[in-house]
KOLLO-77950 format. One record per residue: residue in one letter; x, y, z of N, C-alpha, C in turn. Coordinates in steps of 0.001 Angstrom, whole numbers. Layout:
BEGIN
<gupa aa="A" n_c1="X" n_c2="Y" n_c3="Z" ca_c1="X" ca_c2="Y" ca_c3="Z" c_c1="X" c_c2="Y" c_c3="Z"/>
...
//
This chain:
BEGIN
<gupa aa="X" n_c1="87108" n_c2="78134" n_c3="81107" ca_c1="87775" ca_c2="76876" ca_c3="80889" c_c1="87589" c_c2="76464" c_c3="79433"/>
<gupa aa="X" n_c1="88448" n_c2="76360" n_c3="78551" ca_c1="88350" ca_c2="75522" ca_c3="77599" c_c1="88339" c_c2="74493" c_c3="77103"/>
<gupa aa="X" n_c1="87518" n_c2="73803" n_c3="76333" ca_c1="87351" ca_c2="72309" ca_c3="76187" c_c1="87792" c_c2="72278" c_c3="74396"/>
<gupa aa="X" n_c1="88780" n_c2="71012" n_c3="74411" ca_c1="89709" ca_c2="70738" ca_c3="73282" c_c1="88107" c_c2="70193" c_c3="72424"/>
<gupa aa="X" n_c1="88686" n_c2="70129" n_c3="70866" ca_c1="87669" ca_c2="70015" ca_c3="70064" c_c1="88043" c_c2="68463" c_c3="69847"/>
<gupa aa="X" n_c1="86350" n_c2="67740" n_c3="69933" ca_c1="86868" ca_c2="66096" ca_c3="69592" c_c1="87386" c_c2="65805" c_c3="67936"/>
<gupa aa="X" n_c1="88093" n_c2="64597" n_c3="68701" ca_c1="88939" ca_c2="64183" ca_c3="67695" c_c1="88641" c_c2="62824" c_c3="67395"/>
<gupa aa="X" n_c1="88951" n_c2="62669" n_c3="66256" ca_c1="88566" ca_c2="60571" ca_c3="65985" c_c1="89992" c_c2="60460" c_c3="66285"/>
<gupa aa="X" n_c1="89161" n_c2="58946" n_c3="66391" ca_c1="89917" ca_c2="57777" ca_c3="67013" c_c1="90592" c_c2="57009" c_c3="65490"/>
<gupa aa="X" n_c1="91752" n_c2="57401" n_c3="65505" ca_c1="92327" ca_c2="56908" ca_c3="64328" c_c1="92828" c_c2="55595" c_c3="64086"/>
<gupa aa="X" n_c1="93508" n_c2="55189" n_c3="65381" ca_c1="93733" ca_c2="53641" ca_c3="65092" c_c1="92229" c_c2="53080" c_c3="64016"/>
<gupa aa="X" n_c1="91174" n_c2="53464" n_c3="64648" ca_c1="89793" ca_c2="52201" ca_c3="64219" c_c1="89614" c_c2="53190" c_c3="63112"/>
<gupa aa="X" n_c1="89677" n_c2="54009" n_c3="62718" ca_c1="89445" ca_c2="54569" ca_c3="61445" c_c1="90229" c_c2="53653" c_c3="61164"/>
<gupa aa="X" n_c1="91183" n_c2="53696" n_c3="60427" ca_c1="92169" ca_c2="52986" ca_c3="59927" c_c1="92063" c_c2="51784" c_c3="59636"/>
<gupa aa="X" n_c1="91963" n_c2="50970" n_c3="60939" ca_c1="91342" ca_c2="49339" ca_c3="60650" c_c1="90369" c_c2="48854" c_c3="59829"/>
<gupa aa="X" n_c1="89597" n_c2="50180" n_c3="60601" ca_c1="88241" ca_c2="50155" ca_c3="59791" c_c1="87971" c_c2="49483" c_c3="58545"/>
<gupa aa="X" n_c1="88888" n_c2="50937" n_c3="57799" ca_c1="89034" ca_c2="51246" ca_c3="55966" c_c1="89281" c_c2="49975" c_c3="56078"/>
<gupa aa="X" n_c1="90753" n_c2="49389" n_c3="56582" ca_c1="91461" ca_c2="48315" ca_c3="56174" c_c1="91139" c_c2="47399" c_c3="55538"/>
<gupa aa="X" n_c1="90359" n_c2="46494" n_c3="56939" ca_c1="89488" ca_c2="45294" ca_c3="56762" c_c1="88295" c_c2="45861" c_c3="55583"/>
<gupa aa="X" n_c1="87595" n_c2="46693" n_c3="55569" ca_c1="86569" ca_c2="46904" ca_c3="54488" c_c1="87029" c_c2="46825" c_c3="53409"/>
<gupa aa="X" n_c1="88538" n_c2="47194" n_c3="52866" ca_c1="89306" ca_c2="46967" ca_c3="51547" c_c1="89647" c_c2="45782" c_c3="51326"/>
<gupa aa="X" n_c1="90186" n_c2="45671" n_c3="52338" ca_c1="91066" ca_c2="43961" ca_c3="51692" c_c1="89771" c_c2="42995" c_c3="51649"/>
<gupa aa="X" n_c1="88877" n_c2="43063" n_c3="52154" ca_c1="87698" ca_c2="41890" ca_c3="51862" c_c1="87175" c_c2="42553" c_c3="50587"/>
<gupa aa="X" n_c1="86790" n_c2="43676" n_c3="50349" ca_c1="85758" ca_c2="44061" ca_c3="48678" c_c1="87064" c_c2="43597" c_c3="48225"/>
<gupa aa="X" n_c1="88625" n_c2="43833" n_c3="48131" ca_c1="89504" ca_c2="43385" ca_c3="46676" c_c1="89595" c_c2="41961" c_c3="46935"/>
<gupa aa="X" n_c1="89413" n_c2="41253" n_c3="48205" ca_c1="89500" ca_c2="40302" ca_c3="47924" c_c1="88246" c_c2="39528" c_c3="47135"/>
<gupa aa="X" n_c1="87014" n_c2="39884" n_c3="47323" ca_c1="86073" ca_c2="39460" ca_c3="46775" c_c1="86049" c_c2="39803" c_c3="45351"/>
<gupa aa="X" n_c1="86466" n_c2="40826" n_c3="44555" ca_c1="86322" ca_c2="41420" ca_c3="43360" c_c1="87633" c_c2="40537" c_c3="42676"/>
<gupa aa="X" n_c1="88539" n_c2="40399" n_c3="43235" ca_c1="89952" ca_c2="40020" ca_c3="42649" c_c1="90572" c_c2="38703" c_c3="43667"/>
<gupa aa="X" n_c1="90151" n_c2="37555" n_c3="43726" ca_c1="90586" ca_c2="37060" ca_c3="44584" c_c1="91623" c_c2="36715" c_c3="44121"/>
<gupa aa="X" n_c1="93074" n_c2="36541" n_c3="44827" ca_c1="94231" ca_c2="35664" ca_c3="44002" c_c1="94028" c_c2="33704" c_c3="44057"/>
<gupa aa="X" n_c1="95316" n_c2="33747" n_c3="43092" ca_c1="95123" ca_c2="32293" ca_c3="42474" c_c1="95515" c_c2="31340" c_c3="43993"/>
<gupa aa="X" n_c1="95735" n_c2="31664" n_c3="44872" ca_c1="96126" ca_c2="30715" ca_c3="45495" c_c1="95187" c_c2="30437" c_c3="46806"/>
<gupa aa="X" n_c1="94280" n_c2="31633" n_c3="47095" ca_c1="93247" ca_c2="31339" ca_c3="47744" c_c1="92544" c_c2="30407" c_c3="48401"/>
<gupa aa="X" n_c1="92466" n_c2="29952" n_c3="49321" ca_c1="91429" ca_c2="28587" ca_c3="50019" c_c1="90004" c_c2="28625" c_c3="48925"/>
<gupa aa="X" n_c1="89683" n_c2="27379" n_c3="48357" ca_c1="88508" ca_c2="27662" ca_c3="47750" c_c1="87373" c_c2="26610" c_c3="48654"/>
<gupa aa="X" n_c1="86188" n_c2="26531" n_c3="48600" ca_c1="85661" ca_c2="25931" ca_c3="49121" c_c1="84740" c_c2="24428" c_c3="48834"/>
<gupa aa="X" n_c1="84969" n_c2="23735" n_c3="49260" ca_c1="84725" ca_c2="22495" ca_c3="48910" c_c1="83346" c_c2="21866" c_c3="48742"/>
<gupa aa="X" n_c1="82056" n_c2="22879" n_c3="49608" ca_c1="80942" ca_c2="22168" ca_c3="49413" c_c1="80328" c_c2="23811" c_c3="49341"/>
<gupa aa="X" n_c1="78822" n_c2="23632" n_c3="49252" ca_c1="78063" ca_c2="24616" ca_c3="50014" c_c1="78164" c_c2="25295" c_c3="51164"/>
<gupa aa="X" n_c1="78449" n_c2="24148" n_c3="52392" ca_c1="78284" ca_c2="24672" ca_c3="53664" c_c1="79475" c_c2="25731" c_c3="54200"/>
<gupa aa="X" n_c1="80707" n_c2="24984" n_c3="53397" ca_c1="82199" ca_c2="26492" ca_c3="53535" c_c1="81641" c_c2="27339" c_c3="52756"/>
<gupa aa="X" n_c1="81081" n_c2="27144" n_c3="51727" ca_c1="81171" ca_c2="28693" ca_c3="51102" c_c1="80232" c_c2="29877" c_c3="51507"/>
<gupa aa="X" n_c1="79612" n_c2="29331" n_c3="52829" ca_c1="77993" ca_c2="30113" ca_c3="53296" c_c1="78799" c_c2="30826" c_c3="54399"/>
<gupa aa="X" n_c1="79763" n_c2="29469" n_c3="54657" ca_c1="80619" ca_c2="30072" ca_c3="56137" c_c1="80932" c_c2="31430" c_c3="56109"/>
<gupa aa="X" n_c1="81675" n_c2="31046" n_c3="54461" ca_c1="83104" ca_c2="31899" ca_c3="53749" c_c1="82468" c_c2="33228" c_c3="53872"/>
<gupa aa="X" n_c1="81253" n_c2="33589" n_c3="53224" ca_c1="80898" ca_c2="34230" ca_c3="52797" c_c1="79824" c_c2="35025" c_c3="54003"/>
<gupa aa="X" n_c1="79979" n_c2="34365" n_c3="55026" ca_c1="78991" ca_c2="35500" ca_c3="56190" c_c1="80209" c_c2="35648" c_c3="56963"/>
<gupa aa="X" n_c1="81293" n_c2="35321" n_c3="56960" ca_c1="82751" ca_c2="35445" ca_c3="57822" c_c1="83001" c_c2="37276" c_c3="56675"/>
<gupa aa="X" n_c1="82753" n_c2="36631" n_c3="55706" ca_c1="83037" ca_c2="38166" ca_c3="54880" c_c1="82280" c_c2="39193" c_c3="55239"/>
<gupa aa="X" n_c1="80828" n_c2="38689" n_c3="55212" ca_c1="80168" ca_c2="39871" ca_c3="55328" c_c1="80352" c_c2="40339" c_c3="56962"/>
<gupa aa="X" n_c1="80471" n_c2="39745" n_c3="58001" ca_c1="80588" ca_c2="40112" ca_c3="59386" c_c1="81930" c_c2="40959" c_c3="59787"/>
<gupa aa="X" n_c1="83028" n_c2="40527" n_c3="58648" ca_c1="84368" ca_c2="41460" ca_c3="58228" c_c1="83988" c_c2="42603" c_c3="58652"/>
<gupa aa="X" n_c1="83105" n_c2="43089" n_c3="57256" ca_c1="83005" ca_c2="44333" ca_c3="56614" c_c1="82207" c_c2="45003" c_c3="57636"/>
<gupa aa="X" n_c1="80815" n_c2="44401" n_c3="58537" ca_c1="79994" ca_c2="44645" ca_c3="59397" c_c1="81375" c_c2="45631" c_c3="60731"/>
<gupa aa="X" n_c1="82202" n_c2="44583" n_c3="60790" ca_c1="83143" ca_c2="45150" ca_c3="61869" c_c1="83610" c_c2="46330" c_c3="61858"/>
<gupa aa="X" n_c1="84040" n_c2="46348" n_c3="60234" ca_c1="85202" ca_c2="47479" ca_c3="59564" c_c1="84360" c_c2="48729" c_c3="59988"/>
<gupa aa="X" n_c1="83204" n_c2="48707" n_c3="59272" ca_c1="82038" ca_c2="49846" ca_c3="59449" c_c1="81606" c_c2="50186" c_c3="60940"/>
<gupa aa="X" n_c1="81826" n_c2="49472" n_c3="61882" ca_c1="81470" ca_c2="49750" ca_c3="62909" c_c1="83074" c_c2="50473" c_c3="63621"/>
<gupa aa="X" n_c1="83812" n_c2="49617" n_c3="63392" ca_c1="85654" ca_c2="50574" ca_c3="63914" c_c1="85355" c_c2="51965" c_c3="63409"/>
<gupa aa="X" n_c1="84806" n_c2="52356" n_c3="61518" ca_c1="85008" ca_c2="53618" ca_c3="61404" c_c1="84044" c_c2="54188" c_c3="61853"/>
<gupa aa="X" n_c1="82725" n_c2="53651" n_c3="62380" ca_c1="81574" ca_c2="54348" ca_c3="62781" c_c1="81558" c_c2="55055" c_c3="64180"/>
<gupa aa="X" n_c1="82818" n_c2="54351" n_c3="65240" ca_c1="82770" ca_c2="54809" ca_c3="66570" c_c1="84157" c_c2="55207" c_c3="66506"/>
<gupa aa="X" n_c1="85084" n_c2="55349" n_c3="65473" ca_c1="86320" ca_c2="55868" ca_c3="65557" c_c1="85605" c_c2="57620" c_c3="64988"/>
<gupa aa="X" n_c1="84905" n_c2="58356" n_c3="64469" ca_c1="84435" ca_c2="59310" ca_c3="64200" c_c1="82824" c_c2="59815" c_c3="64779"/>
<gupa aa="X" n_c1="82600" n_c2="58903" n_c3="65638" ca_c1="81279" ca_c2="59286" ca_c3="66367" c_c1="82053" c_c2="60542" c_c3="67378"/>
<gupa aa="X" n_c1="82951" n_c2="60638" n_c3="68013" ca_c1="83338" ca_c2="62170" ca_c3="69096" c_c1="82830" c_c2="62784" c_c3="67956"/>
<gupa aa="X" n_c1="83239" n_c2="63303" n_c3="66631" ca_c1="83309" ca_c2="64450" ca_c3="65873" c_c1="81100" c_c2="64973" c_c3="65855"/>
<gupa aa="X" n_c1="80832" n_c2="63585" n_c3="66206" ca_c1="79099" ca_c2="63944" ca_c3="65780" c_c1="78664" c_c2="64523" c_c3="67351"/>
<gupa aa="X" n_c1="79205" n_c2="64098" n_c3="68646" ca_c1="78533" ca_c2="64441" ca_c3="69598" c_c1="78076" c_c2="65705" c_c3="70132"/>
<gupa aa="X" n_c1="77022" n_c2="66057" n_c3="70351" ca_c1="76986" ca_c2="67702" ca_c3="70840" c_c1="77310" c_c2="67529" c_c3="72478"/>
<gupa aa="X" n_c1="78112" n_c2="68800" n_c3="72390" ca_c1="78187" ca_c2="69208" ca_c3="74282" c_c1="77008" c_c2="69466" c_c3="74979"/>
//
């Protein structure tokens, strides 16, 4: 019997990258029209909403390419 060789999961690859890009360019390059934040307490928001982004992104590409690590 043969068993097919695993494959990633490409949708969440994909997302993955996505969200991990558009938050680093948005952080490196934000545009001019951007929500900016008005006190301390948005910008703590702003800024763990970002980092929990990127937390996500890394986790879509981390289990969209985990088949390729599993042993039989």
């Amino acid at each position: 019997m043969l068993t097919q060789p695993p494959k990633p999961i490409w949708w969440r690859v994909i997302v993955g990258l996505l969200l991990i890009f558009i938050e680093i360019k948005s952080r490196i390059d934000p545009a001019p029209n951007l929500l900016k934040a008005s006190n301390s307490g948005e910008q703590a928001a702003m800024n763990g909403t970002m980092v929990a982004l990127i937390i996500l992104g890394c986790w879509l590409v981390y289990s969209g390419v985990k088949p390729l690590w599993r042993k039989n």
